[in-house]
N, C-alpha and C positions, 0 to 999 in steps of 0.2 A: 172053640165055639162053633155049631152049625152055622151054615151059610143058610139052609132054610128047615123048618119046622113047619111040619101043616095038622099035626094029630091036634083039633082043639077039643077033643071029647071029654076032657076034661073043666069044660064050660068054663064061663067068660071071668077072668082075670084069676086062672088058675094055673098052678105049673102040674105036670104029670104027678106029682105026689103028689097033691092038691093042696100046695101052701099056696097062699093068695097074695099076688103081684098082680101091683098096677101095671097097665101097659102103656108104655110112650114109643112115637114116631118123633128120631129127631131127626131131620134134615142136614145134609153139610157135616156130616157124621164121619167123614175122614179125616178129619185135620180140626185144628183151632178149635173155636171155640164151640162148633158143635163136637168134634171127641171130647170136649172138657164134660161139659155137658152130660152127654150118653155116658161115659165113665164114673160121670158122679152119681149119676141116678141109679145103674146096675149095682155099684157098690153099697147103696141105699135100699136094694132087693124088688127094684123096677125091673120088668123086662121089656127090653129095647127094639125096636127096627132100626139099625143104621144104611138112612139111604144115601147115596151120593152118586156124582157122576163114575168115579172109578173104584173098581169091585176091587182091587190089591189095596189101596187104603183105608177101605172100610174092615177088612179084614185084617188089617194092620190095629185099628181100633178095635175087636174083638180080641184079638190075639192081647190086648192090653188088659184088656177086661178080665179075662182069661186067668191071667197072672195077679189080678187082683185081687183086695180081699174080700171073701163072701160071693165066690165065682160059682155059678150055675151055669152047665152044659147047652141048658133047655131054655134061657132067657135071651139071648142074642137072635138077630133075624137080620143077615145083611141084603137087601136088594141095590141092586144096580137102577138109578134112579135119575132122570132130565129131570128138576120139577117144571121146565117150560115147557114140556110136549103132555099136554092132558093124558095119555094112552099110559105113560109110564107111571104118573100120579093113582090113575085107575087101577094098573096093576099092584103097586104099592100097598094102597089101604086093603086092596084083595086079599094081599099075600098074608099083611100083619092080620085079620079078622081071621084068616084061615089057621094061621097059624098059633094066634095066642088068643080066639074068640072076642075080643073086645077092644077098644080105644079108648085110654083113659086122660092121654096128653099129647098134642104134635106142640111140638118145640119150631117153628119154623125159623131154620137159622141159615139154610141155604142161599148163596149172597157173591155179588163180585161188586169191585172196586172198577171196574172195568180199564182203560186204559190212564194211566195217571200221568196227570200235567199237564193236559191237553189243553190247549185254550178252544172255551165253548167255538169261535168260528174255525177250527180245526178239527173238533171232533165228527168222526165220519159215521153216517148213520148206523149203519151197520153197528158199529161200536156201541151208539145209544139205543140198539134196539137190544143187544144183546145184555145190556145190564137190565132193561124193563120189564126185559120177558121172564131174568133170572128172578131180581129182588121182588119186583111186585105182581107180574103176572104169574111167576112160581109161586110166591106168598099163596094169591088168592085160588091156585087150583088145588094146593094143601088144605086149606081150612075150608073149602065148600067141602072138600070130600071126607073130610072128619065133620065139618057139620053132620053129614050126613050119615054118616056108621052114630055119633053120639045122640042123634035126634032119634034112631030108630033101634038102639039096642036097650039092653035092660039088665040093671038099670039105668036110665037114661041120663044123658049128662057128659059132661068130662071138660078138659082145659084146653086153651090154645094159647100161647105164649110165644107172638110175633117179637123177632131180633132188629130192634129197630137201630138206632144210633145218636150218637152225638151230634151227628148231621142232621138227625132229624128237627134239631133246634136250632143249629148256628152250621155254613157249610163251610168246607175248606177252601182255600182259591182251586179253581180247573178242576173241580169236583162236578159239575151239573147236571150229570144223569145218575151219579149214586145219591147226590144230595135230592136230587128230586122223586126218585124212588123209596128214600128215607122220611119222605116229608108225606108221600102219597101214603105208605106206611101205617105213619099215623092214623090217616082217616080211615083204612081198612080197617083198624084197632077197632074203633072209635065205632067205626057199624057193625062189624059184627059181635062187638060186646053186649050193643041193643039188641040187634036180633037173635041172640044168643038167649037172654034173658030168659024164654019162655020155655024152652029144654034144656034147663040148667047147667047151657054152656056160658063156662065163663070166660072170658079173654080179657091178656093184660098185653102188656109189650113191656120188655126192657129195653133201654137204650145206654148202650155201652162208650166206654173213649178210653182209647188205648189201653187194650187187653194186649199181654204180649203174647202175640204167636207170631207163625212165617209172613203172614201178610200185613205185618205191622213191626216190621222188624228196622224199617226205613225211619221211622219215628226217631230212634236214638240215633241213629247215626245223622238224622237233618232231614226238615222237614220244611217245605214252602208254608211262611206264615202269614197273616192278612197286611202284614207291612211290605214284601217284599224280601224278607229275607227268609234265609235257613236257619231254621235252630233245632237244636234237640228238643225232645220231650220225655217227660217220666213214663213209663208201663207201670201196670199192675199185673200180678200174677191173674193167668184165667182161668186159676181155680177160684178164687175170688167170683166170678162169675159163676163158674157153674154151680158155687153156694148159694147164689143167690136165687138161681132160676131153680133150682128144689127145691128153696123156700115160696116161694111163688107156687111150686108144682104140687107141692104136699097141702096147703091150704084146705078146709073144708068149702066145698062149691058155692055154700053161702056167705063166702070170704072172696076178694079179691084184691090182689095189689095190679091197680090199671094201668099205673107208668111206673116207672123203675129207673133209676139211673144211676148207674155205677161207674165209675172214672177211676183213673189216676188220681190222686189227690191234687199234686199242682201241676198240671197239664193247663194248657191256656183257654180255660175252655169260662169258668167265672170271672167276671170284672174283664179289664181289658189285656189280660195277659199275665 
């Protein structure tokens, strides 16, 4: 797969032969559940930006792509990506409009757990400033900046599909800056889905609970419960997920699924455990 692509003379949401792909930005595009994600969608004849902070596993996730079925040369876009320093977000949406004319979905799934276990008067700011900047103030300088390519291209419009959480409803113990990044989440949902209304952008959020990837890998071997103790928990496969957010993704604009929530089936997350 190219690491980048900028011929878009082929006008907006077209590949060089000129068969017609939506374009999506997903974020957090080297691992978990944003490759699940960008892999499900390429195979489905989207074409991609995968951004992340390191360029060898984004390109680890195109090399999958690659291998997959219904592979396109010309549909991959990997940038090197903070979504916390606006300058790299900037360059981001630059590179995808340059290179595949148009935005049709940011997937915003770029996210950390930041340090785990911490009790809230142990946590050191720096630590809670580094999950704020990732989950929520990255969130919001992705979707102003697709607000802004879908408010002013043509035809005008496209999706935003914030990765919210399980937390976003109930948090874990010595969670309190992802839990509150996940809850602040929400309300970003929740406005720019209004403000969205009038240039037929539409935004949902899913909220996931234990997908199994590396970063959720702690779940089955024991996990701090709200009782005090350790226990296991169930995963779901997160292909499961990235089915779900193509279904979300493919929707007509005059359709939307606003919250989403896909789980483990018995994970302790309904009733009291």
């Amino acid at each position: 797969m190219n690491a980048e692509r900028t011929d878009a003379s082929n006008g907006p949401g077209t590949t060089p032969s000129g068969a017609s792909s939506k374009v999506a930005v997903v974020t957090g595009a080297g691992s978990g559940i944003g490759r699940s994600v960008a892999l499900e969608l390429l195979a489905s004849g989207w074409s991609v930006a995968l951004a992340g902070r390191r360029t060898e596993t984004l390109e680890e996730t195109a090399a999958l792509a690659a291998a997959g079925p219904g592979a396109r040369d010309d549909a991959v876009l990997c940038v090197r990506t903070d979504v916390s320093r606006p300058e790299d977000v900037t360059a981001l949406f630059s590179r995808v409009v340059a290179g595949f004319g148009r935005l049709d979905l940011l997937f915003n799934n770029a996210g950390t757990f930041g340090p785990g276990g911490v009790p809230v008067e142990e946590l050191p700011y720096d630590a809670w400033r580094h999950v704020v900047d990732t989950n929520l103030n990255g969130a919001f300088l992705c979707a102003q900046a697709a607000f802004r390519q879908m408010k002013e291209q043509d035809p005008q419009g496209g999706r935003i599909i914030n990765n919210g959480s399980i937390s976003a409803h109930a948090p874990r113990p010595n969670s309190v800056a992802y839990t509150a990044t996940k809850h602040a989440l929400t309300g970003l949902t929740k406005s720019l889905s209004l403000d969205g209304r009038p240039y037929r952008i539409a935004v949902g959020q899913i909220d996931i609970g234990n997908a199994a990837t590396d970063m959720t890998a702690r779940m089955q071997s024991g996990i701090l419960q709200a009782n005090g103790q350790l226990a296991s928990e169930p995963v779901m496969d997160v292909t499961d997920v990235a089915r779900t957010v193509r279904h979300m993704a493919e929707l007509p604009l005059e359709a939307n699924v606003q919250f989403a929530t896909v789980l483990a089936t018995n994970m302790p997350y309904v009733g009291r455990g």
